[in-house]
C-alpha positions in Angstrom: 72.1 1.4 -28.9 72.6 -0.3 -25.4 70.9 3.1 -24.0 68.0 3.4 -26.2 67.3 -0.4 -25.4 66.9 0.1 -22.1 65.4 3.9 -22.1 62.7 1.5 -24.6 62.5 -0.9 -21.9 61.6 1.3 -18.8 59.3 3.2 -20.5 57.5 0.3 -21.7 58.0 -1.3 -18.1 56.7 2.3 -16.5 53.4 2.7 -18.8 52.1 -0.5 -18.8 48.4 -0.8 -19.7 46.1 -2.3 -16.9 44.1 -5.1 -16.9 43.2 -6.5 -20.4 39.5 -6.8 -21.2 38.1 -8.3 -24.5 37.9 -6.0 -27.3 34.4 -5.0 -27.7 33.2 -5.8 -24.3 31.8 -2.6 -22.4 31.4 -5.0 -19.2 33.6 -7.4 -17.7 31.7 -11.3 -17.5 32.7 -11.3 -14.4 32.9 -8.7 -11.2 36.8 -8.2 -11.7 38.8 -5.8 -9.3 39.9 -2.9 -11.1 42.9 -1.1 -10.4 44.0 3.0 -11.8 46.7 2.4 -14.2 48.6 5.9 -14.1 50.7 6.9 -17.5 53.7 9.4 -17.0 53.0 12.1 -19.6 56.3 14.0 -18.2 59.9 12.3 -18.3 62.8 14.1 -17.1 66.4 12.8 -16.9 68.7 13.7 -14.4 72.1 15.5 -16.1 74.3 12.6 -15.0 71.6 9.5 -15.8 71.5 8.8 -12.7 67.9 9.7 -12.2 64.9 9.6 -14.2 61.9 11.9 -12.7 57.7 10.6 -14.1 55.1 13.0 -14.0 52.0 11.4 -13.6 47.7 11.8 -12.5 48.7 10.6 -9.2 52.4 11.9 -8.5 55.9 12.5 -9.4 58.2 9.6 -9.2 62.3 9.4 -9.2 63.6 5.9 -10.1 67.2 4.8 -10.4 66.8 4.0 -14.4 69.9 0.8 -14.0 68.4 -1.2 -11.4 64.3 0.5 -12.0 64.3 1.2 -8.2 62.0 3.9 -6.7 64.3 6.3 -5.2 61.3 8.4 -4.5 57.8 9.4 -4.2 55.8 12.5 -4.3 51.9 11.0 -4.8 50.5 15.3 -3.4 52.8 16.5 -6.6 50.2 15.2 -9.5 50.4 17.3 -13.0 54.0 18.6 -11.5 56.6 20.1 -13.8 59.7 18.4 -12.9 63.1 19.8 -13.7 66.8 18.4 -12.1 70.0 20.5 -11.7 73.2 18.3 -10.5 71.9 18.9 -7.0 68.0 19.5 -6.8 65.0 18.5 -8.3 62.4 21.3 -9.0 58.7 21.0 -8.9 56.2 23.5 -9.8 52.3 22.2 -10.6 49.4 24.5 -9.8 49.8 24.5 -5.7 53.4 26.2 -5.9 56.7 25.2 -6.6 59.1 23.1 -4.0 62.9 21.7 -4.5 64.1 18.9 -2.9 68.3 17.7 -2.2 68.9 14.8 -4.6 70.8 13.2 -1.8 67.8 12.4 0.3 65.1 14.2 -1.3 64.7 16.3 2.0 62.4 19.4 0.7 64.5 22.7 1.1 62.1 24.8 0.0 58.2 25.2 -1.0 56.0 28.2 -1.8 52.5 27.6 -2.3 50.5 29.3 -5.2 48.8 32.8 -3.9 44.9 33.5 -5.4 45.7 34.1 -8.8 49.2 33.1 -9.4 49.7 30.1 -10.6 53.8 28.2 -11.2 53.7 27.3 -14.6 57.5 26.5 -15.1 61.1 26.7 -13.7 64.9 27.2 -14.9 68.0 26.2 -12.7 71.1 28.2 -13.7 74.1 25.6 -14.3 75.5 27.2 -11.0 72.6 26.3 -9.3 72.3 29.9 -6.9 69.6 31.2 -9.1 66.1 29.5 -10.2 63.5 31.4 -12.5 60.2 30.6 -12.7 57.4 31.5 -14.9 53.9 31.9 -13.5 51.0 33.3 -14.6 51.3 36.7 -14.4 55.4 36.8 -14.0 58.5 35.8 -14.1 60.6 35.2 -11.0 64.2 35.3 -10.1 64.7 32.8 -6.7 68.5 32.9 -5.0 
C-alpha cells in the first residue's frame, strides 16, 4: 500500500495543472504570465524501481521515484516511446530511435528515421544483446 501511496503521489506531483483561472472566465482580469504546463501521457518504470521514465509534448524525463530527483533530461525526444532494460533506456519517436547507459545516460547509439520509415516501437531481450523494433514498414532485429 506504501507503494501505491507514493506511485499516487508522484504522479499527482508530476501532472500538476497550471495556473488556476476562474471557472467561466475565457480572460484573465488581469495580464497574468502564463506558463506550458506539460502532462506525461507515457510512464515507464525501470525493472528494479529505481527509475521512472515520463513521456511528455516537450521531452522525455527520468527521475529517481524515492527522492523525485531529475536524473535526466531529453526536452529534443517529445512524443518518445520509452522502454528500460536493466542497463539502457530505449527511445524511439518519429526522428529514429537512440539508447542511452543508465549509468550516465551517455547515448550509445541513435539512428535517425529515413523518408518513409518511421520507429514506432522497440523490445529489449532480457539479455539485453538484441533490440527489435517495429516501424512502419518492418520489423528490425538490432545486436
Amino acid at each position: 500500500m506504501k507503494f501505491l501511496t507514493t506511485f499516487f503521489l508522484l504522479v499527482l506531483f508530476l501532472s500538476a495543472c497550471g495556473p488556476v483561472t476562474p471557472a467561466g472566465t475565457s480572460i484573465l482580469p488581469t495580464p497574468v504570465p502564463q506558463e506550458v504546463q506539460d502532462f506525461a501521457y507515457q510512464i515507464v518504470w525501470s525493472p528494479n524501481d529505481s527509475m521512472i521514465a515520463l513521456t511528455t509534448n516537450t521531452g522525455l524525463y527520468v527521475y529517481d521515484p524515492k527522492t523525485y530527483k531529475q536524473l535526466a533530461a531529453f526536452e529534443e525526444f517529445d512524443g518518445t516511446t520509452a522502454i528500460f532494460s536493466n542497463s539502457y533506456l530505449v527511445a524511439v519517436n518519429q526522428n529514429g530511435l537512440f539508447v542511452w547507459n543508465l549509468k550516465d545516460f551517455r547515448r550509445l547509439f541513435g539512428k535517425h528515421s529515413s523518408h518513409g520509415t518511421y520507429f514506432q516501437n522497440a523490445a529489449i531481450s532480457p539479455d539485453e544483446k538484441t533490440l527489435v523494433t517495429g516501424e512502419s514498414k518492418a520489423i528490425r532485429y538490432w545486436s
